[in-house]
Every structure is written in C-alpha cells, then in structure tokens.
N, C-alpha and C positions, 0 to 999 in steps of 0.2 A: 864692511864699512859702517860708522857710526851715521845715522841720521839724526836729526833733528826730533827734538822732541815739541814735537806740532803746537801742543795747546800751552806750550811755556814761552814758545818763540813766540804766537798771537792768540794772548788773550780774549782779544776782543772778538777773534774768530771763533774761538775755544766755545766762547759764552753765546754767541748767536747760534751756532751748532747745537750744543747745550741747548738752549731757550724750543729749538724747534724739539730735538730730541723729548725735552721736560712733556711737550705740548706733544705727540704722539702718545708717548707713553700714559700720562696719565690726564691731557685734556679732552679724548674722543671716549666717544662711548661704544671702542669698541672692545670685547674681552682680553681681559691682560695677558691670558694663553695666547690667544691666535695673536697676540702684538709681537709675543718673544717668538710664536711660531714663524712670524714674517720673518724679527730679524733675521732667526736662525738660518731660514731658508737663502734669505739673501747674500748673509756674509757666506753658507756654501757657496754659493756660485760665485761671490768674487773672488773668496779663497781668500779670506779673509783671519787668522788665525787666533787672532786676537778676540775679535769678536764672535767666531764660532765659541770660546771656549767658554765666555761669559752668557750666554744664551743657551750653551747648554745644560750652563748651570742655574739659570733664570726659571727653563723646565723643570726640571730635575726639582728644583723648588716649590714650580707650582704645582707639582704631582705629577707630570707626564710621566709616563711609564718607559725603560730603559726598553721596553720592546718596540715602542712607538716611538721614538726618540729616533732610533738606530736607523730605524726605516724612511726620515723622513727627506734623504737625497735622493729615494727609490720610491713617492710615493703614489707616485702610478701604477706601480706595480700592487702596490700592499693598500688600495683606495678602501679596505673595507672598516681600515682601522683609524678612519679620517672622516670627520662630520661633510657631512653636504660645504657648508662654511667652509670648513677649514681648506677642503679641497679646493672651494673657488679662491679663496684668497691664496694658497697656493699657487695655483698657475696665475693668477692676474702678477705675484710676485712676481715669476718669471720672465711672463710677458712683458713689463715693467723692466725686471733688470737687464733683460736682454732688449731693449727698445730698438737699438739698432741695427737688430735681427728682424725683431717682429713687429715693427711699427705700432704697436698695441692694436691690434688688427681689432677691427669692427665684431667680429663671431667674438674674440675673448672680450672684447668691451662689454658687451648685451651680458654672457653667460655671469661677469662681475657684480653687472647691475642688479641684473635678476637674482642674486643671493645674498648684494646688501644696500643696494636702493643707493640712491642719489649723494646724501651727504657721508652714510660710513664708507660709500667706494672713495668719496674724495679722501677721507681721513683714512681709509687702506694705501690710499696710493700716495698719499703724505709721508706715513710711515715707511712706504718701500724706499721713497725718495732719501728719506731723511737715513737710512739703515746704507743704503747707496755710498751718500757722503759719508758717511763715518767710516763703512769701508774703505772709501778711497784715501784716506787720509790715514788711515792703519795700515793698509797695504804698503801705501809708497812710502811712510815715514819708518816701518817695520816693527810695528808695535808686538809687542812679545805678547803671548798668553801667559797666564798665571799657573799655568799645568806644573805641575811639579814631577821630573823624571820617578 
C-alpha cells in the first residue's frame, strides 16, 4: 500500500519537526557523534529503516569505525569500545524510548545526570525526543532508506 508522503501532505508540520530537529542537531552543545549516536540508537529500537540508514551514514562520516558501528544494538555487551558519555547517553536513550516500559526510573535519571549535568541531559533528552518523532513518522508513513540493493 502507498502511504502518504508525510512532509508534502503538511508542510507546516514538516517545518516545526525540521526547526526542533535543526535545533538538536546543531543548537546544543553536545558532540555531533553522540547526537548521530543517539539517533542511531533510537531509530534501532523503533525499527525505523529509513533513518537507521541515514545515521549510519552520518557515523560512518564522522569516523566511527564499522567495528563500533556494528556493535552498537549490542552495546552492553562490547561497553569497552564506548566512552563513559557515550554509554550513559546510550541507555538514558533507551530509557527514554522505551518510557512506557521504564518510566525513566529515578537510578537511570541520577546515572544521566552524573555524566552530563542538568542542561546537556535536557538537550540529550530533546534529541531522543525529537529522533522519536521522526521515527514515528517514518515508520507509519513507510519512508524508504536510500540503500541501494
């Protein structure tokens, strides 16, 4: 089945979406790796396909390495190849995109804080937020990835 193509049927949506995504991406001060590492991690879990493939190419740009890259649906397993940071913003992702699992329980709220203080967890959890909408609006609309067979 055809769906709709989300940000042509409303623009004006497209552009508020837009304006927060512009504003994660490059108005926090936090590093533009762990920003595409959020997306990344997030469009995994919605299973989002569209946007994994653009984020992984976002890495892949900023230098991550295809070893670190691979690992990073598994990376609890492989924590050694992950900054203190990266790991916290990792699971606050989580805890974030699964909210209505994990209520963002009180222990991962503290462990977020303590690795990036008060105003970059807000602009972490901006970022998950804003990575959230986009997947959902890629998943349900069925937005293709750019992969070429």
């Amino acid at each position: 089945m055809d769906r709709s193509v989300w940000f042509q049927a409303s623009p004006e949506g497209a552009k508020a979406l837009g304006a927060l995504h512009h504003f994660v991406s490059k108005g926090t001060g936090l590093p533009s790796l762990l920003t595409h590492l959020v997306f990344l991690r997030v469009s995994q879990l919605n299973g989002c396909a569209h946007c994994i493939d653009i984020h992984t190419r976002d890495l892949l740009a900023e230098g991550m390495s295809i070893e670190k890259l691979v690992l990073i649906p598994v990376w609890h397993e492989a924590r050694h190849l992950f900054t203190e940071q990266e790991r916290a913003a990792l699971a606050w992702s989580e805890e974030v995109t699964r909210v209505s699992e994990s209520h963002a329980s009180d222990d991962a709220y503290a462990a977020a804080l303590a690795a990036f203080g008060e105003k970059d967890l807000v602009d972490l959890t901006l970022t998950i937020a804003t990575m959230n909408a986009i997947n959902r609006m890629g998943v349900s609309f069925r937005m293709k990835p750019r992969a070429k067979a």
